[in-house]
C-alpha positions in Angstrom: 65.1 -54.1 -7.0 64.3 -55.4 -10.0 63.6 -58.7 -8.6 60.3 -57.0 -6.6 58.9 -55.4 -10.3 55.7 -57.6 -11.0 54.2 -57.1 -14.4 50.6 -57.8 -15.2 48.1 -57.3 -18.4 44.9 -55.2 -17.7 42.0 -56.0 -19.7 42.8 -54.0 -22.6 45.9 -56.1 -23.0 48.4 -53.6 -22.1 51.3 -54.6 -19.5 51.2 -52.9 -16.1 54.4 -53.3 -13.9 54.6 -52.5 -10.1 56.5 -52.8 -7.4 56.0 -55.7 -4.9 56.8 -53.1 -1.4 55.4 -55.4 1.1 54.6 -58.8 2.2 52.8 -59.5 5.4 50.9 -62.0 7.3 47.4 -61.2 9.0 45.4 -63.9 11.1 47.7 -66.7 9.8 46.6 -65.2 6.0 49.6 -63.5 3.5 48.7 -60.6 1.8 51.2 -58.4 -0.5 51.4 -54.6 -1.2 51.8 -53.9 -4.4 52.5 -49.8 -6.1 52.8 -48.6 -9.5 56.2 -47.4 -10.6 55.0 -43.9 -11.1 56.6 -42.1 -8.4 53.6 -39.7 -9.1 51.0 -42.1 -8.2 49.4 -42.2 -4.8 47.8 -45.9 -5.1 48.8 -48.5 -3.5 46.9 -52.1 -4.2 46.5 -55.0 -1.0 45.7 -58.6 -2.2 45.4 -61.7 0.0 47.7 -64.7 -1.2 45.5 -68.0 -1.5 46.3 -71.6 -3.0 44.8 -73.2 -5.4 43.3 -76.7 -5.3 47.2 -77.0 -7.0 48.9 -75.0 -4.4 49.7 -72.3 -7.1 49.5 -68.9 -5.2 46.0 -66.8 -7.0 46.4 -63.3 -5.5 42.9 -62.2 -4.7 40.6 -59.2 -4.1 39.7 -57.9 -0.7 36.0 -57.9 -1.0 35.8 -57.8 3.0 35.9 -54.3 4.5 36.8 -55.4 7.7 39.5 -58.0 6.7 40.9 -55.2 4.4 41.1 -52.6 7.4 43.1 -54.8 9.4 45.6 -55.5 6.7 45.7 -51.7 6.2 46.3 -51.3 9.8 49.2 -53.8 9.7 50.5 -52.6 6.9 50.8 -49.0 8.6 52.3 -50.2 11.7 55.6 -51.0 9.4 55.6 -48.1 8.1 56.1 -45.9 10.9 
């Protein structure tokens, strides 16, 4: 499991871990799931795998409502 823990600095410099819990592919785009640790905390986070002009993976923002609603409605379907 502890291959799927992805740790990140916020702004304020302070490290951030979560869990990668799922990967899936939406109109030929990847997007990944990712959730605190916190078994308290409700929040999950959806970001949409790109390439660089490199081909180094940038995980971005959904700004799109529309694009993130499908995701979300993916990302249900393999959960129940």
């Amino acid at each position: 499991m502890k291959d799927n823990i992805l740790k990140f600095k916020d702004q304020e410099g302070n490290t951030i871990e979560l869990e990668l819990v799922a990967e899936l592919y939406v109109n030929k785009n990847k997007y990944v799931v990712l959730a605190p640790l916190d078994e308290n905390a409700e929040d999950e986070y959806i970001y949409r795998v790109d390439l660089d002009k490199d081909g180094n993976k940038e995980w971005n923002i959904i700004e799109e409502d529309k694009e993130f609603l499908e995701v979300k409605k993916e990302y249900k379907k393999l959960l129940y």
